[in-house]
C-alpha positions as CSV (number, residue, x, y, z in Angstrom):
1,X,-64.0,-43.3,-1.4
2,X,-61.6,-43.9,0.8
3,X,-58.6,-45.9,0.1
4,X,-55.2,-47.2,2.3
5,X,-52.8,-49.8,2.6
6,X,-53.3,-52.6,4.6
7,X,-49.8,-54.4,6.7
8,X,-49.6,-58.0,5.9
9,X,-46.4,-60.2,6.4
10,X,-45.2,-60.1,2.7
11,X,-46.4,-56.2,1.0
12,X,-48.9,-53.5,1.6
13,X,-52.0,-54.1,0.1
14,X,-54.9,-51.7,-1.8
15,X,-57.6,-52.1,0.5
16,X,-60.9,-49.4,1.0
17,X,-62.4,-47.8,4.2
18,X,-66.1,-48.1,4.4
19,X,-68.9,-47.7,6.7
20,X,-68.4,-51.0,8.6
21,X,-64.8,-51.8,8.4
22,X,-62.2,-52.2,5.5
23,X,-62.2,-54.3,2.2
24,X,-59.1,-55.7,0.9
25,X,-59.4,-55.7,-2.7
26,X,-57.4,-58.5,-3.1
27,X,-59.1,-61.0,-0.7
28,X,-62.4,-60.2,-2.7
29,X,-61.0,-62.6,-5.6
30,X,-64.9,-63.5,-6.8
31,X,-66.0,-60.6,-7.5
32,X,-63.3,-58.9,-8.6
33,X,-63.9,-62.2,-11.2
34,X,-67.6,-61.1,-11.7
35,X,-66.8,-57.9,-12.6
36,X,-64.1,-58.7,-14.5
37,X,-62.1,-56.2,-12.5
38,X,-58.1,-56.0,-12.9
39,X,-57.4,-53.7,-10.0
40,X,-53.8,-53.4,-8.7
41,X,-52.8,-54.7,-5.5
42,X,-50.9,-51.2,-4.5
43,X,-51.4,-47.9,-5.1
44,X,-47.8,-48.1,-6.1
45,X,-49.3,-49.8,-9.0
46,X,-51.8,-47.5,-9.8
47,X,-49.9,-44.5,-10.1
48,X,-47.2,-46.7,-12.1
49,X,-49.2,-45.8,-15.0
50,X,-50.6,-42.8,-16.9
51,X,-53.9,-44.1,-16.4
52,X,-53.7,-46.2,-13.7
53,X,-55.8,-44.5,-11.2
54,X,-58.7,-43.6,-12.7
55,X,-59.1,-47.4,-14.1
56,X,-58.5,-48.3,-10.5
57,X,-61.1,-45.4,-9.0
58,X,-63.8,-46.6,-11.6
59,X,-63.5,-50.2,-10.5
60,X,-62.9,-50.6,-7.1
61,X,-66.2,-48.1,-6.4
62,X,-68.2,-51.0,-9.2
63,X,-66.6,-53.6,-6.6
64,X,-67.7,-51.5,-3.4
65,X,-71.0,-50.7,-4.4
66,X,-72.1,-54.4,-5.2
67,X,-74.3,-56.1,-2.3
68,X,-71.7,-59.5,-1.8
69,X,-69.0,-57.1,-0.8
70,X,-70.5,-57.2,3.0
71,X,-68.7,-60.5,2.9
72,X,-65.3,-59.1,2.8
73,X,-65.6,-56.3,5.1
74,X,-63.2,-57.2,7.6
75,X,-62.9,-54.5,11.3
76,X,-60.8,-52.2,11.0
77,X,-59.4,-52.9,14.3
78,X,-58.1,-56.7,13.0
79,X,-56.4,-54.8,10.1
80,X,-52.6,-51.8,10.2
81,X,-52.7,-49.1,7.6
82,X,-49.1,-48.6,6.3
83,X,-47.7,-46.1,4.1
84,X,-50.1,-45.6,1.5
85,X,-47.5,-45.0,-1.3
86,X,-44.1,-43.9,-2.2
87,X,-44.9,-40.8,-3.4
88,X,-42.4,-39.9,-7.0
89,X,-42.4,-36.4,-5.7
90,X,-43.0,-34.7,-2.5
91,X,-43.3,-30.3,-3.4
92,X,-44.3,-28.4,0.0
93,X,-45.4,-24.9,0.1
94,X,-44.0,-22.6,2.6
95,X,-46.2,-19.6,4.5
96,X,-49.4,-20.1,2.7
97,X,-51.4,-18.9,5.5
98,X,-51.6,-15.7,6.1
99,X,-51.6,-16.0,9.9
100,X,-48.5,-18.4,9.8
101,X,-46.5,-15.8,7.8
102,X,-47.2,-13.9,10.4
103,X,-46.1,-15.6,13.3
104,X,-43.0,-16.6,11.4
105,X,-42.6,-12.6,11.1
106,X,-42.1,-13.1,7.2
107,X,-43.6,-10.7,5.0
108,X,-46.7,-12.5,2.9
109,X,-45.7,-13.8,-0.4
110,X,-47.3,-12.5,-3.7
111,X,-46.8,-15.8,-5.3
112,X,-46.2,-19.5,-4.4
113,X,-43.3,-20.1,-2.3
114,X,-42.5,-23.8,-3.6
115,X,-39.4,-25.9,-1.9
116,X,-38.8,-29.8,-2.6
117,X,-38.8,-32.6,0.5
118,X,-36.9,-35.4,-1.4
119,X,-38.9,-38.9,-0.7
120,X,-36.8,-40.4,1.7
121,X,-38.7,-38.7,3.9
122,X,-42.0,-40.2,3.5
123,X,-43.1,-42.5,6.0
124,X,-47.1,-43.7,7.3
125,X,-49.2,-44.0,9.9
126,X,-48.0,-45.1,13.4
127,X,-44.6,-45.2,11.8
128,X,-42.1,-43.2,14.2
129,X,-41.0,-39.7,14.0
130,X,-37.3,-40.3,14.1
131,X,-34.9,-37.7,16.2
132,X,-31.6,-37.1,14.4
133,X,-29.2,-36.1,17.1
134,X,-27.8,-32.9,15.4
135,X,-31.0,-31.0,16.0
136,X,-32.7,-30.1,19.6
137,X,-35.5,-28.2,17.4
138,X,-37.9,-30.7,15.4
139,X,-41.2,-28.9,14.8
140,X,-44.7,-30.3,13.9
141,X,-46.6,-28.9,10.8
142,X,-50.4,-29.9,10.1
143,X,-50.8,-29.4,6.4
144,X,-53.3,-31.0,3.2
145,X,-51.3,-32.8,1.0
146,X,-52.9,-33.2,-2.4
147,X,-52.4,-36.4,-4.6
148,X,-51.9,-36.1,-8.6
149,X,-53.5,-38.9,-10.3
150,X,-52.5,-38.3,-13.9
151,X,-49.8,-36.6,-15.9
152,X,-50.4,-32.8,-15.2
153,X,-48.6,-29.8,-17.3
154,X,-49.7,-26.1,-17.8
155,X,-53.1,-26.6,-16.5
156,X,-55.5,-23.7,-16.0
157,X,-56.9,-23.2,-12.1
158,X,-60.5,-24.0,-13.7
159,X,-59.3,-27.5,-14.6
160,X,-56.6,-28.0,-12.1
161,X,-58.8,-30.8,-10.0
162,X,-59.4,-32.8,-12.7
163,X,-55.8,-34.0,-12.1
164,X,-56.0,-34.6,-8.7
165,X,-56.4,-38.3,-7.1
166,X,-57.5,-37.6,-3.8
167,X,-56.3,-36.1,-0.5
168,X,-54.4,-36.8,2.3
169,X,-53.1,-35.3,5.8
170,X,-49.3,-35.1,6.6
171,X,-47.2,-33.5,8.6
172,X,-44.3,-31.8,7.7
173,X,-42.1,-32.2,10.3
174,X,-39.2,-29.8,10.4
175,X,-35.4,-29.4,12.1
176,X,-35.5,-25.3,12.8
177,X,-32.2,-25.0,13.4
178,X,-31.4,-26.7,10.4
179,X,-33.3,-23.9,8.6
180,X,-31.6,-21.7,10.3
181,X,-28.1,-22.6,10.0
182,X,-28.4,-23.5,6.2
183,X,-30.5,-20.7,4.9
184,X,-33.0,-22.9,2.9
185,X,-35.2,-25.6,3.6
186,X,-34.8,-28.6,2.3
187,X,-32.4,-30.7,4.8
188,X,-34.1,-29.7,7.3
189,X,-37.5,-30.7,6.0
190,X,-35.9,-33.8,4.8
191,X,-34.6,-36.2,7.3
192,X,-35.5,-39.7,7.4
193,X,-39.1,-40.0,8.8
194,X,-40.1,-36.3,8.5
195,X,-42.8,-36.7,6.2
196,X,-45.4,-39.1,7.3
197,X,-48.7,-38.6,5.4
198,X,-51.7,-41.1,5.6
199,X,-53.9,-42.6,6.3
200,X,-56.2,-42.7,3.8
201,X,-56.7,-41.2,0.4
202,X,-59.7,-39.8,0.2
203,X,-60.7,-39.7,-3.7
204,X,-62.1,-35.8,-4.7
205,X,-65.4,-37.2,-5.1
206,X,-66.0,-37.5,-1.6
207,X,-64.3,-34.5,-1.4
208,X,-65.0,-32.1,-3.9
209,X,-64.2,-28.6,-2.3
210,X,-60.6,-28.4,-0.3
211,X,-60.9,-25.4,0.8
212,X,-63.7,-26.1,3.7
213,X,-62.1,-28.0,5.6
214,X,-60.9,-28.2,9.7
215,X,-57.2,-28.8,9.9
216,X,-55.8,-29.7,13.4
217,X,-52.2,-30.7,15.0
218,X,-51.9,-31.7,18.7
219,X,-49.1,-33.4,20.6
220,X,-49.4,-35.3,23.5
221,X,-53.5,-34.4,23.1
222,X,-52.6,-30.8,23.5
223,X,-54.2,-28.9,20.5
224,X,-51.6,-26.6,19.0
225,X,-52.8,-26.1,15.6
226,X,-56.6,-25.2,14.7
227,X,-57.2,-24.1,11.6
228,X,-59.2,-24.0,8.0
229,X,-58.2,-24.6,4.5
230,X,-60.3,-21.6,3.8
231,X,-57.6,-19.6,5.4
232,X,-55.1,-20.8,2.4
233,X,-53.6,-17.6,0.4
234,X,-53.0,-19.7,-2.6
235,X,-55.8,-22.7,-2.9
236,X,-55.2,-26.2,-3.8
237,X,-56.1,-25.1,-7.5
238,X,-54.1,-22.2,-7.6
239,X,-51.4,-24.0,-6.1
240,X,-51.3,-27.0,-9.4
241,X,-51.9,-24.5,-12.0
242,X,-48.7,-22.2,-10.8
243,X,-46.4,-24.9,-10.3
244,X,-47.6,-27.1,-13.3
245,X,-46.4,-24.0,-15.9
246,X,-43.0,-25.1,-16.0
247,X,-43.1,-28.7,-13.9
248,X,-45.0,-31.8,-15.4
249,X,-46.3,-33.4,-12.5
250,X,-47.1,-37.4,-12.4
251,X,-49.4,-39.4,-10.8
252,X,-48.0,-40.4,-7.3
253,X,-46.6,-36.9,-7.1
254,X,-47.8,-34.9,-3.6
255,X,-48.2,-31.2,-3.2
256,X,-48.1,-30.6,0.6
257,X,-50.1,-27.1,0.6
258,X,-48.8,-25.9,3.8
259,X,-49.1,-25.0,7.5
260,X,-51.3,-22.9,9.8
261,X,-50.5,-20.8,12.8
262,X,-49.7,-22.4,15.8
263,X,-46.4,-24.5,14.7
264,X,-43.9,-24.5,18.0
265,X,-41.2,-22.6,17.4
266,X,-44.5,-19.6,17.5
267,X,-45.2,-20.8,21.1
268,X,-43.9,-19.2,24.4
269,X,-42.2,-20.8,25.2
270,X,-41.0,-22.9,21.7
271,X,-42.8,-26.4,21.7
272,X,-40.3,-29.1,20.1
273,X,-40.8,-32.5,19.9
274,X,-39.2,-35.0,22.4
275,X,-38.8,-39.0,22.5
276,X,-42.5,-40.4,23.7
277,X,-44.3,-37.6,22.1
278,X,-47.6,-38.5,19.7
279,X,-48.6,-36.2,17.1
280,X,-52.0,-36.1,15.8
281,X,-52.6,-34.4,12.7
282,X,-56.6,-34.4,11.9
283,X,-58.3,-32.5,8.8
284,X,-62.3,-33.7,8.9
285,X,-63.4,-35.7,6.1
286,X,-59.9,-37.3,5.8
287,X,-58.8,-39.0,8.5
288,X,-56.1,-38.9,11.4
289,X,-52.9,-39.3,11.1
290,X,-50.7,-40.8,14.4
291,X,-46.9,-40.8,14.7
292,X,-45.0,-41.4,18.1
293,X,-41.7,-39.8,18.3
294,X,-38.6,-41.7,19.4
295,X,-34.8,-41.3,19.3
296,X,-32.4,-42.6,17.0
C-alpha cells in the first residue's frame, strides 16, 4: 500500500496511491460507514498513538480492496502530495556505504555511525530546498528513510521489521562547509528545508525486502547518484536493532539509512546546489521525490 498526504485548503489529508489514481480516505465517508472503519484523517494521527498504524494499515487496505472504492479514485494529476508527516524524530546514518566512505576518504566504520537532524528540517514533496546564505556548499544525499510504526526498544535484527511502518525516499541535504567548520554534523544537516522526504509511504508489505532496491539522485536531470540498497554495510535491520539497545523509538520516528557514492562534494569538479536547481531523488518501488532549490 501506498499512502501520502493530499494539499487541500484547510490540512493535509490521509489519502492512498493505487493503480488508477489516489483515494482520499476521508471523501470515501460510505464506506468507511460500511465497514465501520475509524481511520484517521493524518498520518499525524496515526502515529499519535501506540497502535495507531497498524489499526489504520488493517483498515484502510479492507477500504481499498472493496469494489465501490473505484468511485472515489480521483487522478492523481487533480490532486498535491504534501509532507506526509512530522516525523517525532529524524536519526541519519553517516558512511553506510562502503563506496561513499570511500570517496569521502574516511576509514569504514565497524559499527553504526548514528547523528540526529532535529525536525525542523523536514519538509515534502515539491516543497523548496532553501539556500541559507552563510554556506556556498549545500550538497544532495539520496538515501532510504525507514518509518517506525510502533514503540520499538531492544529488538533483535530477526524481528526488527516488525516495527517498521513503511518506507520512504529523502534527501539529506547538507551545508559541507558547515561540517567542516563545526567538526560534527548536525547544523549543517539541519537547516530549515534540508530534509524533504516523501512522497509516499510505502507500507513493508509491498515491500518486504529493503535491501534490493535502486536508489538514484539527479539534479537538473543529470544522474549523480546510482546505487543499491544491497550495497548498505549495516541493513535496514541491523540498523533498528543497534540503535534500539539503548533508544526507544516511536511511531513517526525516521531512520534515514544513508547515502551512496556520487554526492557532489566527490565530483570534479564539486557539484553544489544553486537557486533553480531540481533534485530528484528516486528509489524503485517507492516513489520520486522532487524539490526545486531557491534562495532565501
Amino acid at each position: 500500500m501506498k499512502l501520502l498526504s493530499v494539499s487541500t485548503p484547510d490540512r493535509f489529508l490521509l489519502a492512498a496511491k493505487v493503480n488508477t489514481g489516489v483515494v482520499v480516505f476521508s471523501q470515501a465517508k460510505p464506506l468507511l460507514l460500511k465497514h465501520k472503519a475509524t481511520l484517521p484523517l493524518t498520518l499525524d494521527e496515526a502515529f499519535s498513538s501506540d497502535d495507531g498504524f497498524t489499526k489504520l494499515e488493517s483498515q484502510a487496505e479492507t477500504i481499498l480492496n472493496d469494489p465501490e472504492i473505484k468511485q472515489y479514485i480521483r487522478p492523481e494529476g487533480e490532486i498535491s502530495p504534501g509532507q506526509l508527516f512530522t516525523p517525532r524524530n529524524i536519526l541519519c546514518v553517516g558512511l553506510n556505504y562502503k563506496d561513499h566512505a570511500e570517496e569521502s576518504k574516511i576509514a569504514l566504520p565497524t559499527q553504526p555511525v548514528f547523528f540526529a537532524k532535529w525536525v525542523n528540517a523536514a519538509s515534502g514533496p515539491n516543497a523548496s530546498i532553501v539556500l541559507p546564505p552563510d554556506t556556498k556548499e549545500v550538497d544532495y544525499e539520496a538515501e532510504l528513510a525507514v518509518v517506525i510504526s510502533r514503540p520499538c526498544r531492544s529488538v533483535s535484527t530477526e524481528h526488527a521489521l516488525d516495527y517498521v511502518a513503511g518506507y520512504t525516499c529523502m534527501n539529506d541535504v547538507s551545508a559541507r562547509d558547515f561540517q567542516r567548520g563545526d567538526g560534527q554534523w548536525v547544523r549543517a544537516k539541519s537547516q530549515d528545508t534540508f530534509g524533504p522526504f516523501g512522497p509516499y509511504l510505502v507500507t513493508k508489505s509491498d515491500l518486504p525486502d529493503p535491501q534490493i532496491l535502486p536508489i538514484r539522485c539527479s539534479v537538473n536531470g543529470r544522474i549523480l547518484q546510482n546505487s543499491n540498497t544491497a550495497k548498505m554495510i549495516f541493513g535496514v535491520r541491523e540498523l533498528i536493532a543497534f540503535i534500539s539497545r539503548g533508544v526507544t523509538l516511536h511511531p513517526g520516528d525516521i531512520i534515514s539509512t544513508g547515502t551512496p557514492h556520487g554526492v557532489g562534494f566527490a565530483h570534479t569538479p564539486p557539484v553544489f546546489l544553486d537557486a533553480g536547481d531540481e533534485v530528484v531523488v528516486e528509489i524503485d518501488g517507492i516513489g520520486r521525490l522532487v524539490n526545486p532549490v531557491k534562495a532565501m
